[in-house]
TORDRENKOL-334924 format. One line per 2 residues: number of its first residue (from 1); their letters; for each residue x, y, z of C-alpha. Coordinates in steps of 0.001 Angstrom, whole numbers, always signed. Each point is the difference from the previous one (the first is absolute). Layout:
BEGIN
NUM> a> X,Y,Z; ...
This chain:
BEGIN
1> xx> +44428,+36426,-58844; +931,+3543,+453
3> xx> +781,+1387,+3616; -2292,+2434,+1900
5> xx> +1004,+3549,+12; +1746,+907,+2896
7> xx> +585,+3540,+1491; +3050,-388,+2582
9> xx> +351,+2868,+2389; +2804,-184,+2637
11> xx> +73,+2248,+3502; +2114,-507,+3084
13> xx> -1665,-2157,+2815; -2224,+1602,+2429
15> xx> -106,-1016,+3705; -4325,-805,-461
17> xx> +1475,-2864,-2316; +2158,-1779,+2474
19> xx> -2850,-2852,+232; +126,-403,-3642
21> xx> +3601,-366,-357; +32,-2260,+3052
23> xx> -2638,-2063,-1800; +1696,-368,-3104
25> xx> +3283,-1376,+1649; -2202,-2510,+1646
27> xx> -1346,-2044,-3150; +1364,-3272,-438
29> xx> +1737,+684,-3162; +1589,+3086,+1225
31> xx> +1101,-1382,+3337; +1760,-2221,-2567
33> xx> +2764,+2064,-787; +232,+2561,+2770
35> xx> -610,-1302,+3826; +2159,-150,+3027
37> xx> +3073,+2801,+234; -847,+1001,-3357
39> xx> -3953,+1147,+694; +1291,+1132,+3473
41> xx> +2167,+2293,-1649; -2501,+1468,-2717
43> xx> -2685,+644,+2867; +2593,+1638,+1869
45> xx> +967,+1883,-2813; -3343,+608,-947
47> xx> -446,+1778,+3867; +3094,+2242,-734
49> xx> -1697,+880,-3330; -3404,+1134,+1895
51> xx> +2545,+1864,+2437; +1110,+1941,-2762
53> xx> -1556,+3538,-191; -53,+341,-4057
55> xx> +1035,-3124,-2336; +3557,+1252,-1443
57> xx> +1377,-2005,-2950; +3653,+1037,+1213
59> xx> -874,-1651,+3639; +2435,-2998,+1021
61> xx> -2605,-1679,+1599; -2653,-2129,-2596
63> xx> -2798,+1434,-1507; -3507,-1727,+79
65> xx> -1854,+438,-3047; -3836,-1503,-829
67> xx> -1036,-368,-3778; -3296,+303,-881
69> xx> -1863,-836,-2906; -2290,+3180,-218
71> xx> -1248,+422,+3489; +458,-3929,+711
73> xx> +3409,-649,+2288; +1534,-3110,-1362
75> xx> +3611,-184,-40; +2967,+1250,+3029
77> xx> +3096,+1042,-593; +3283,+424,+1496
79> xx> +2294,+2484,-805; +3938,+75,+1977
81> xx> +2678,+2441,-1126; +3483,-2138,-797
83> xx> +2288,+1300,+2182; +3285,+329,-1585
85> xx> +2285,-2365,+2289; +3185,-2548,+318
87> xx> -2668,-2257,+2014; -3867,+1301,-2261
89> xx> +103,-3429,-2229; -1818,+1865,-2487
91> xx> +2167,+2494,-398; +2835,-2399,-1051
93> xx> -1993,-405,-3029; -1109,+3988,-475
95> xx> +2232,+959,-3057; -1497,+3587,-1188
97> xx> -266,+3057,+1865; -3041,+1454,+1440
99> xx> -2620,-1503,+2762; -347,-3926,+10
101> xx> -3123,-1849,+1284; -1058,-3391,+1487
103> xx> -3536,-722,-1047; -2937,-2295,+1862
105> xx> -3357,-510,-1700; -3158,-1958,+1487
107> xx> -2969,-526,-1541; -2470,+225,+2403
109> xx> -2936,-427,-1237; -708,-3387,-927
111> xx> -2634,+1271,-3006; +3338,+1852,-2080
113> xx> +1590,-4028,+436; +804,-1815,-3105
115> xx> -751,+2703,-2492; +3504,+419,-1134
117> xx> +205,+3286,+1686; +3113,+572,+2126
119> xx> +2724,+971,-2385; -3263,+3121,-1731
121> xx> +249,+502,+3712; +3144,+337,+605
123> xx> +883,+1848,-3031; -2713,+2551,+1191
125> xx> +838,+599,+3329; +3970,+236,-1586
127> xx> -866,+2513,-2764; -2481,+2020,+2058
129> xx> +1956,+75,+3729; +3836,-742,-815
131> xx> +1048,+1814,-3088; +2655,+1625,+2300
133> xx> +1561,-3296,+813; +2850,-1433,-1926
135> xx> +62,-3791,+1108; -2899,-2008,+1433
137> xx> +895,-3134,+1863; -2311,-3113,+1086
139> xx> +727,-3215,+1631; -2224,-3003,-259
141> xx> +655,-3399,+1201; +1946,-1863,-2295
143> xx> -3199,-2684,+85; -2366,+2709,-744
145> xx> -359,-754,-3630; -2550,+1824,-755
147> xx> +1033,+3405,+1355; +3411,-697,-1835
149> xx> -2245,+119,-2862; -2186,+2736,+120
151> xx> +3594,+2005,+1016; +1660,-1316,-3028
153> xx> -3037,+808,-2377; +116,+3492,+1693
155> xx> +4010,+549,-1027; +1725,-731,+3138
157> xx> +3097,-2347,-584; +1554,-2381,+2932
159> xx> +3151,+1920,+1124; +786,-2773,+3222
161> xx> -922,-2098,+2519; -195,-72,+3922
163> xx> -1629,-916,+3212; -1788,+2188,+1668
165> xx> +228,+362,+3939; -4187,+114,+218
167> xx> -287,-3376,-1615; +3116,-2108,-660
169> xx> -629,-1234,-3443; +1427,+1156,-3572
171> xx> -1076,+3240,-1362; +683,+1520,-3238
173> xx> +1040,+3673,-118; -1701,+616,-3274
175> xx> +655,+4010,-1629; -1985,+2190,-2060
177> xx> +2212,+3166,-1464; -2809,+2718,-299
179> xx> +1595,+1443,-3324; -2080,-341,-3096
181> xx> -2439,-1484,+2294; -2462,+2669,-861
183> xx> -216,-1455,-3782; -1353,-2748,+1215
185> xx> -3807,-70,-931; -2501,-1320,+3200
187> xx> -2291,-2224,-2388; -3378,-212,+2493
């Protein structure tokens, strides 16, 4: 069975979208893995993003991005700059020079589910928005195997563990060094 084509377009998020966003982080299978501190944080976050006069990849404060497939919003992202500090637990494991990442992605669109699509997506929204960026970071629930998965089959590695303050369970720090990355063919 061969996949659909796909055209993935990524822009900052726009303040008309707020409903959608809010939306998406209410679906069952969302609300999964971020709720409580955690989703009070990103809508926050989100708020300081709208705030923000013109989206600036250098900004320390996260960067809301919405992928679309064409003209079709189906996927959010999260972009947060790793600040380099004693106490940043990412940045314990940041080993090269140059800017250093965390990463969130939500599918949010329940059509784009199951179709094997998040690590095309991610490699997209990488290779398209983040060529400037030297280390990308994500942290999925330890239980989460499935995101492990599609993070693994995308070329990030499991660097550590922790527990975050927003939900006080184990959490890999998993890293993705963005060198070379660029060889790496999206095959959608």
């Amino acid at each position: 069975m061969t996949k659909p084509p796909f055209h993935f377009i990524f822009k900052p998020a726009i303040e008309p979208q707020r409903a959608l966003i809010h939306g998406w982080l209410q679906q069952d299978y969302i609300r999964e893995w971020i709720h409580g501190q955690g989703l009070q944080n990103t809508l926050l976050g989100l708020e300081k993003f709208f705030q923000q006069k013109t989206p600036d990849s250098q900004s320390t404060i996260t960067q809301h991005w919405i992928g679309y497939d064409g003209n079709k919003p189906f996927v959010y992202l999260l972009v947060s700059p790793v600040l380099k500090s004693a106490d940043n637990e990412y940045a314990n494991y940041s080993e090269m020079e140059g800017r250093a990442i965390t990463l969130d992605i939500f599918i949010g669109d329940r059509e784009y589910l199951g179709k094997g699509l998040a690590s095309e997506v991610i490699k997209a929204f990488l290779l398209s928005q983040c060529l400037d960026v030297a280390e990308v970071f994500i942290d999925p629930e330890k239980s989460n195997k499935r995101a492990v998965h599609v993070y693994q089959k995308t070329g990030f590695r499991i660097v550590g563990e922790f527990i975050a303050a927003w939900h006080p369970v184990p959490h890999y720090i998993m890293k993705l060094e963005m060198r070379n990355f660029d060889e790496i063919k999206i095959d959608i």
